[in-house]
N, C-alpha and C positions, 0 to 999 in steps of 0.2 A: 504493500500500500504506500503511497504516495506520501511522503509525510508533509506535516503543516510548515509551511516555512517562517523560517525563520527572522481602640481597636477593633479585635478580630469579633465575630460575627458567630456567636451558637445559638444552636435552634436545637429545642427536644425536639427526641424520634419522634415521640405521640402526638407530635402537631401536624403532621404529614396524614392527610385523611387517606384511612384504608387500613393504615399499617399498625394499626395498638395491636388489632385482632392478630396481627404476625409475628411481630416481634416483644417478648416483654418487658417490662421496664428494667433499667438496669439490675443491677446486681447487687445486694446488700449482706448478704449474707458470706462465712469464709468458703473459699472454693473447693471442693468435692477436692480428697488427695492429699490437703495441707492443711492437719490438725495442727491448732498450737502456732499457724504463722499469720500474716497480716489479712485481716478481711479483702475479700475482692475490691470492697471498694477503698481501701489503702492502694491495693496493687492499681487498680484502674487508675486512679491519681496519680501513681508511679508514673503508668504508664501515657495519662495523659499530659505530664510534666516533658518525658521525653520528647512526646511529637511535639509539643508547641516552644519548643526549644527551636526544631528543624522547620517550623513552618518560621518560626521570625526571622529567623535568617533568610527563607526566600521570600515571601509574601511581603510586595511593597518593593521587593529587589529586581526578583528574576522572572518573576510572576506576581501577576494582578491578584488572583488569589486559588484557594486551594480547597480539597477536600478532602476527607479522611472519615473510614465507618472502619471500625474493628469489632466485631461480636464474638462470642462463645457460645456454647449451648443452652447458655442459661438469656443471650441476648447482647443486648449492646454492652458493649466495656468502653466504646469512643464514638462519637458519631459530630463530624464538625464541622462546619467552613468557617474560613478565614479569607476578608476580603472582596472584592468585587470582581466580577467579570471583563474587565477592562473597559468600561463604562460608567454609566451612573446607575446601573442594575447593582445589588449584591448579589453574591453569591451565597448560593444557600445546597443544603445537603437535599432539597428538591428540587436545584436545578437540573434540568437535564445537559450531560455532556456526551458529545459526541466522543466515544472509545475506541476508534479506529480497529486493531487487529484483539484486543479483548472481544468484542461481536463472537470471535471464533468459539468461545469457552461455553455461549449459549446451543450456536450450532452446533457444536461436537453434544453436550446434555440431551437437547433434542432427539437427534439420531440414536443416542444409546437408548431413551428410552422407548421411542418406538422399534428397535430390535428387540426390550425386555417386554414391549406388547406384544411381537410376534409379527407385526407390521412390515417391519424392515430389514434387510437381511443383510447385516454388515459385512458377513462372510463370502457372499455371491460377487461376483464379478461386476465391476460399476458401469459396464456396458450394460446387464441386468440390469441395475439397481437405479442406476440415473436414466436410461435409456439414452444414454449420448457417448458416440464410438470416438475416441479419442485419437488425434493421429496417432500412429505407435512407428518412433522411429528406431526402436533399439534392435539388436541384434536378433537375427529368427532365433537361435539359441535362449537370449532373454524374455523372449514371451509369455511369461507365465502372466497369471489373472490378475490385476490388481485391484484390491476392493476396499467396503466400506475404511476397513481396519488398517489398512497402508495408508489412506488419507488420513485417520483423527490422528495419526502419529508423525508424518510426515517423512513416511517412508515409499514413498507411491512410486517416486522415479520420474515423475513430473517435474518439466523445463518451463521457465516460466522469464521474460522478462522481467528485469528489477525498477527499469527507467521507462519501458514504453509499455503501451498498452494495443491491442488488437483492435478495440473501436469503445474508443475510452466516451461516455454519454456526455451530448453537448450539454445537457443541465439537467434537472427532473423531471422533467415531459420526457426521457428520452430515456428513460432509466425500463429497463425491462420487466414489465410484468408478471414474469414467468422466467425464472431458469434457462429451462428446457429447453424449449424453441433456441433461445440465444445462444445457449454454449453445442445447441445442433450447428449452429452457424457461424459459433467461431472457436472448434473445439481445440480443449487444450491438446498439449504436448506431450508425449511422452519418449523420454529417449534414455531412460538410464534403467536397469535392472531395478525390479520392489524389491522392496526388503532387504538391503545390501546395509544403508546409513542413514541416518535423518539429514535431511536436507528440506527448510523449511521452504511452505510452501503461500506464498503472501497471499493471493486470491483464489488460486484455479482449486486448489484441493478443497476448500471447502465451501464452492459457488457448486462445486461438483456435489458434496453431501448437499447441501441447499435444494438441490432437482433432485435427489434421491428422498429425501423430506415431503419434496411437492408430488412427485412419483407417488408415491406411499402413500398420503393422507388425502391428496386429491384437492390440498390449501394452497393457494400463496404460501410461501415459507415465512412470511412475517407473523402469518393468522396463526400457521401452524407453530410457531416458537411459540406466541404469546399464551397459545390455551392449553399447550404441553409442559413448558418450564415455567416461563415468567407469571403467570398467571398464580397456577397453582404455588408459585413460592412469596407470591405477594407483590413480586415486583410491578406492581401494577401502572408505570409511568412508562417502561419503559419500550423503545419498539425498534421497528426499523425501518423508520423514512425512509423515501426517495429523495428527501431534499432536506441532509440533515440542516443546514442551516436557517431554514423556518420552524424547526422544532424543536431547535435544541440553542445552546450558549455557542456562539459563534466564536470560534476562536482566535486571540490575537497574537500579534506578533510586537516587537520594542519598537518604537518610533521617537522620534525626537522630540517629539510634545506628548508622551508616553507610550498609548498603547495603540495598535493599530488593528481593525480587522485583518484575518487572513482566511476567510471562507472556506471549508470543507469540501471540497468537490465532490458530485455526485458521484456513485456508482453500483454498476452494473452486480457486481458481486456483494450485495449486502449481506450475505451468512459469514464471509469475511469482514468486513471492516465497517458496516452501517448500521450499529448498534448506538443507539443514542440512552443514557439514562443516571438516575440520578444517584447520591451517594446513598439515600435513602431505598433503592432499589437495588442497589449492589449488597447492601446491607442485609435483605430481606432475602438473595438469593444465594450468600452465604450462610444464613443465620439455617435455611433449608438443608444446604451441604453441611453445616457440623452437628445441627443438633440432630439430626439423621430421622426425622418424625414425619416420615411417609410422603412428604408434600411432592418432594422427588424419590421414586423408587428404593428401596436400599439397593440393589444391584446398580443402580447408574450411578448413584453413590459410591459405591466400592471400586467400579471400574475408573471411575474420575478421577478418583484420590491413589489407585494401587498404581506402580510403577510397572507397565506394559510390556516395555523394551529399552532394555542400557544395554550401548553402544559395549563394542569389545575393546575399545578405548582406553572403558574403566572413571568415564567423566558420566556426571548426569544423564538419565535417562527421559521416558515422556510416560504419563498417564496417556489415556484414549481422549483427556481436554487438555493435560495443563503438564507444561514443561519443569522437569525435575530440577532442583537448585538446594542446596545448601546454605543456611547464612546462620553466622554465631554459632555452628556446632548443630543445628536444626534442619530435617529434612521440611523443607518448603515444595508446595506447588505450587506454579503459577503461571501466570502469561502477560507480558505488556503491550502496551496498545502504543502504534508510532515512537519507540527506543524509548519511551517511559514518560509520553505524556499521561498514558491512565497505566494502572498496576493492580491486579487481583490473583492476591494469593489464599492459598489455607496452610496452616501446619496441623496435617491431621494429628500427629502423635498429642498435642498441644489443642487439639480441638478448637482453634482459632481459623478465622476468617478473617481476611484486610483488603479496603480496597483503598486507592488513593488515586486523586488525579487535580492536574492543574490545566486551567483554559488555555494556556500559551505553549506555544511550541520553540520556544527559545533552549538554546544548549545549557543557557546556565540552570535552568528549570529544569533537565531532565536528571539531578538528581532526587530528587524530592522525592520522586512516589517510591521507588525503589530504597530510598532512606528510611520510609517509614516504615517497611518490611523489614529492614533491618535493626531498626528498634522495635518492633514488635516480636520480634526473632531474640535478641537478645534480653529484652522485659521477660518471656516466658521462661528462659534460662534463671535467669536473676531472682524469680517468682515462686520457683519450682517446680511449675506447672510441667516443664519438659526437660528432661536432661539431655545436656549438650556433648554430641559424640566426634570426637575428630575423624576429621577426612582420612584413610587410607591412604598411605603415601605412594601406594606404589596403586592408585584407582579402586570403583567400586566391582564387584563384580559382575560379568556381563550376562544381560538378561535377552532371551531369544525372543523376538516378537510373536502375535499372536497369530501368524498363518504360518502354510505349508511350508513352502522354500526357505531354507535355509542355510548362509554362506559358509564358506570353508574358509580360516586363518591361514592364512598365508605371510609370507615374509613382502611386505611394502618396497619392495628396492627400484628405483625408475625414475620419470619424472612426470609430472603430475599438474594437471588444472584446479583452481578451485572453480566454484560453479556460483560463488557471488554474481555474475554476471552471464547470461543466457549465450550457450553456443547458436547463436543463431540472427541474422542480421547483423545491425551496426555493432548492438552492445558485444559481436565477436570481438573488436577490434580492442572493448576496453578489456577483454578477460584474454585473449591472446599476451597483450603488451605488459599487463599488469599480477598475471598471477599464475607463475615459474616456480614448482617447487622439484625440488628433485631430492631425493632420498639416497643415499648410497652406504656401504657397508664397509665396516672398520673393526676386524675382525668378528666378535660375536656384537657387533655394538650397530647401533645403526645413526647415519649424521644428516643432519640438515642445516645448512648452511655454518653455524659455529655450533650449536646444539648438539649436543652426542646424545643419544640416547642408549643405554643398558638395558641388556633381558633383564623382562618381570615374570610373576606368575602372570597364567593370564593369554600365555601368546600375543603378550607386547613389551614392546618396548619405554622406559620412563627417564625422564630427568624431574628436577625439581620443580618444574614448573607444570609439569604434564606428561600423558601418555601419548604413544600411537599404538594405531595397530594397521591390520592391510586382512582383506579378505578378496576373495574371490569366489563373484557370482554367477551364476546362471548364466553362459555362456561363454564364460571361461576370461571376462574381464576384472583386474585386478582395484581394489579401491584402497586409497590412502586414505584411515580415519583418525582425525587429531582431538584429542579430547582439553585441548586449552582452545578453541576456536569455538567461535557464536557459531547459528542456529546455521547460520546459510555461509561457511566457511570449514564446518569440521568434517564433509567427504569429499574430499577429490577424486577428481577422475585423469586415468591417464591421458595424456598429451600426444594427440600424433603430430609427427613429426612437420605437418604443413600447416598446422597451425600455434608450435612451438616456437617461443619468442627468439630463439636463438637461430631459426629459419626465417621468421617473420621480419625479426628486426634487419636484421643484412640486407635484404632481397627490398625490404621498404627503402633504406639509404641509397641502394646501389640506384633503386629507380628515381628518388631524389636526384642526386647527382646528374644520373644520364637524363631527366625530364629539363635540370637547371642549363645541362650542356646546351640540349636543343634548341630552348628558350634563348639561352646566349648566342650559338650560332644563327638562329635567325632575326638577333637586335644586330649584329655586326652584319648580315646579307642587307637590312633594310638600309642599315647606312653607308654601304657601298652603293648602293643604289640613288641613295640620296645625292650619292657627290659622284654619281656619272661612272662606275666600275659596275663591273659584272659583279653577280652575288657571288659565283663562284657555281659550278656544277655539280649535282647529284642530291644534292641537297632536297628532300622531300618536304620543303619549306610548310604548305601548307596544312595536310591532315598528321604531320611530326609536332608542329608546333602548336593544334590543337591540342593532341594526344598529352604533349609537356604542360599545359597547362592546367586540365582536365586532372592529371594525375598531382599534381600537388595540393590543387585545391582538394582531393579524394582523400590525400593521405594527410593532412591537415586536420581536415574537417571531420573525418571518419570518425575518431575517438570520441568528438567533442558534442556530434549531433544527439547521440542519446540523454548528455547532461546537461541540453542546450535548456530546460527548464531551473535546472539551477545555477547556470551562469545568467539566466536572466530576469531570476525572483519570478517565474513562473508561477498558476500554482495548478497545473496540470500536468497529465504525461505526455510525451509525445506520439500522436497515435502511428500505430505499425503499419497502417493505411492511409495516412494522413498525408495531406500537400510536401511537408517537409524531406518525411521518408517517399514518395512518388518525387519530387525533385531531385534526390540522389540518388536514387535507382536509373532516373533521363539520363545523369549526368554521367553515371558508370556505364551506362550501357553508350553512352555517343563515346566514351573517354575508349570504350573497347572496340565501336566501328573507328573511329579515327585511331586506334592502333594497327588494326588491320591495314585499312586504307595504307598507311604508313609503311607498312611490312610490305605491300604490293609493291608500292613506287621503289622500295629499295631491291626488289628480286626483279623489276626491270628494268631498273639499272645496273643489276650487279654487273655486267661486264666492262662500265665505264671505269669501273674504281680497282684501283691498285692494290695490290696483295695486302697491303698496310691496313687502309680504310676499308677490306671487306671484312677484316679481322675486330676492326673498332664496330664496323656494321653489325657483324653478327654478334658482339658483343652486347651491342644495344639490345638486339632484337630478342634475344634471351633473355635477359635482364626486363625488359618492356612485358614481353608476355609473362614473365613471373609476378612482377609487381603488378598486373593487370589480373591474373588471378586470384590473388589477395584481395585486390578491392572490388572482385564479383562477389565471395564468400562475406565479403563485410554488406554486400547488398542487399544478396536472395539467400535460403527464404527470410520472411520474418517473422 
């Protein structure tokens, strides 16, 4: 998802109409576990002493302001705003905020619990289950089913653009009514083996459960979340617009007379990222997951909170909704919404729920919500509510996901792509250029770049910062997995050789050079010409000096076009059909007729030129067609 670019204010829960009957008033009595130590409402105080320590430091600074619900089973232990919306609105624990990729944590509930109705079959193949055939570019060997259960983990094998979108919706009139139909017609991608590594998936994997949802219940997927999850947990505000910024607190950004709109853009994928709701609603659908009192299934509850699949790694793993994390010695689950404008976790040992979020999308803002996990992480240590277990030095151990296929461990030795950026149109050019890892072996040790890593148990390798490991999937392709890398950096894929930087980069300079020569030979033929001399012979003055033109503005630009929304405070994607990407696709395809052309004029003249210049010729011409097929692969597909 696209991110947002770049006293205090308490309200009780029970003023929020709907919600007494959901959640109870706080806490007064000591807490269940901890005879003899401070009442709940000493520790709440603790605990609300610590968050409003981390709210004064940003609220007023980094953000306009803020919000915070932490519950337990017994109810609210915090529920707060601090501050206004960047307006003359305040903000309050019933505003609603747009959550960006948090939206996923309702989709994945959803789905589970219509599997524990019998409804949905997470098991069956998402050709079944969505009814929409995904391109599948991987290997005939790699083919195996990919289903409900590779998507909530984000093990599917799905490529997805990071910077551009397929037909990103001009506003909310435009936004698809249905799934189904839309991802029939712009279906995702699929090019890596399932179940190999997590590799997260920002809209496709779960726009895909979204029409498995509408599939199944025979609802819009908005109607259908609301009367399965949010409903039944009380969350009664919250939804998923087509137009979050009529519905919800529009987000700002720092301006020089404070604070500025920076509007939400609509989309198309709302089971990913268009979840709109308030801290009083996040409240009410934790307060469901811990006190575990039917509202949601117990079994989707168990599947939410249990640990699905850890990597061989030896680093965190994923529930079937919420990514596994560690904080203070506490196993945490969770997920954030745009790098941590919203944050909702639970520590089930701890039986706590947290959510936090701020309206502005500013860098200095994004420690906040994640801050306050981590003092609610460390309050439950300090409380005794949970004891705190150190991390495994050498990783945790690895847990095999929940389908058929299964990798083999293997030794990681090669060189390797990270998959941050989509093998596939422009964004190749930024993940060719930018992300070279090669692995190699030193005696039983294994090295990347200064890093040595040592055997562990485990069939990996560790240093002190982290593990790897490497496996080998269903088809007999090898994966690099790093367990100190985020969501959408810790599998790599091997690197062939024509799209490896150490092929790339050469063949791009050499065509620099010979594009800059041509350009130069024909400023020197014009001003011979200019002053009454012959240009000189052979010279394929004009579809050469297209060609040199064409190719530097290609290789230039290449990199720069998919982050042309953030070099120009955009705040859309760049669509993969849109004017910009059709203008560089004109331009590569004339940049490769006037190669050609250029290659003709010189094969009929080659007998005018001398042993010398047929040698520089062909030199060119080599060099021209290799740099020309680089920047077709940076074109087509998209």
């Amino acid at each position: 998802m696209r991110r947002w670019t770049t006293g205090a204010l308490t309200t009780a829960l029970l003023a929020v109409p709907g919600l007494g009957a959901v959640l109870p008033a706080p806490v007064t009595a000591e807490p269940a576990g901890a005879p003899g130590g401070p009442s709940a409402a000493v520790d709440a105080g603790d605990l609300a002493g610590r968050v409003e320590r981390l709210a004064a430091a940003h609220v007023g600074r980094s953000t306009p302001g803020a919000v915070v619900a932490v519950v337990d089973a017994d109810g609210p232990l915090l529920l707060r705003a601090w501050g206004d919306t960047g307006g003359p609105a305040p903000l309050t624990i019933g505003s609603p905020l747009p959550v960006a990729s948090v939206s996923k944590v309702v989709t994945a509930l959803t789905a589970l619990r219509l599997h524990h109705d019998g409804v949905l079959d997470l098991d069956a193949a998402i050709t079944t289950s969505t009814g929409v055939a995904p391109v599948d570019r991987r290997d005939p060997g790699a083919r195996t089913p990919v289903t409900g259960r590779h998507l909530l983990t984000h093990h599917s094998g799905l490529t997805e653009p990071l910077l551009m979108h397929p037909d990103p919706p001009g506003g909310p009139g435009d936004v698809t009514p249905l799934l189904g139909p839309w991802l029939r017609e712009q279906p995702p991608v699929l090019d890596r083996p399932a179940g190999t590594g997590l590799h997260y998936s920002p809209l496709a994997g779960h726009a895909l459960l979204g029409a498995a949802i509408e599939r199944a219940t025979g609802l819009p997927f908005a109607e259908a979340a609301r009367a399965l999850v949010l409903g039944p947990a009380g969350a009664t505000t919250a939804d998923f617009p087509a137009d979050p910024a009529s519905a919800a607190v529009v987000p700002v950004v720092a301006a020089d007379d404070g604070w500025a709109a920076a509007p939400w853009p609509a989309v198309h994928e709302r089971p990913a990222a268009g979840l709109t709701w308030s801290a009083a609603d996040a409240a009410a659908l934790l307060h469901a997951l811990v006190a575990d009192d039917g509202r949601i299934p117990v079994p989707v509850v168990s599947e939410a909170l249990a640990t699905a699949v850890r990597p061989p790694h030896g680093g965190p793993g994923h529930t079937q909704v919420f990514f596994e994390a560690h904080r203070a010695g506490v196993r945490v689950v969770e997920h954030a919404g745009a790098n941590g404008v919203a944050w909702v976790a639970v520590l089930p040992e701890a039986g706590i729920g947290v959510f936090a979020a701020v309206p502005t999308d500013g860098a200095d803002a994004m420690p906040f919500a994640p801050g306050v996990v981590d003092e609610v992480a460390g309050w439950a240590v300090a409380s005794g509510r949970v004891e705190a277990r150190e991390r495994p030095p050498q990783g945790y151990e690895a847990l095999p996901g929940p389908w058929p296929e299964q990798t083999r461990v293997v030794d990681p030795v090669g060189v390797f792509q990270e998959r941050l950026f989509a093998d596939r149109g422009p964004e190749r050019a930024l993940r060719t250029l930018s992300s070279r890892v090669v692995v190699g072996r030193d005696g039983d040790d294994l090295v990347i770049g200064d890093r040595r890593y040592a055997p562990a148990p485990g069939n990996r390798w560790c240093d002190p910062a982290g593990c790897i490991a490497g496996v080998r999937a269903d088809g007999g392709e090898v994966h690099l997995l790093r367990g100190d890398r985020a969501m959408l950096e810790q599998t790599l894929v091997p690197a062939p050789w024509w799209s490896d930087r150490t092929v790339v980069g050469p063949v791009l300079v050499a065509g620099v050079l010979v594009a800059l020569t041509v350009l130069g030979s024909a400023v020197r033929a014009g001003w011979r010409r200019r002053r009454g001399n012959p240009a000189g012979g052979g010279s394929p003055a004009g579809p050469g000096t297209s060609w040199a033109a064409l190719t530097l503005l290609l290789v230039v630009a290449g990199p720069l076009l998919p982050v042309w929304p953030l070099l120009t405070g955009a705040a859309e994607w760049v669509p993969s059909a849109g004017p910009l990407v059709r203008t560089w696709q004109i331009a590569t395809a004339a940049g490769t007729v006037a190669g050609l052309a250029s290659a003709a004029l010189l094969a009929a003249r080659w007998n005018r030129f001398g042993g010398r210049r047929r040698w520089t010729a062909l030199f060119a011409l080599v060099v021209g067609a290799a740099t020309q097929a680089v920047l077709v692969t940076w074109a087509w597909p998209v």
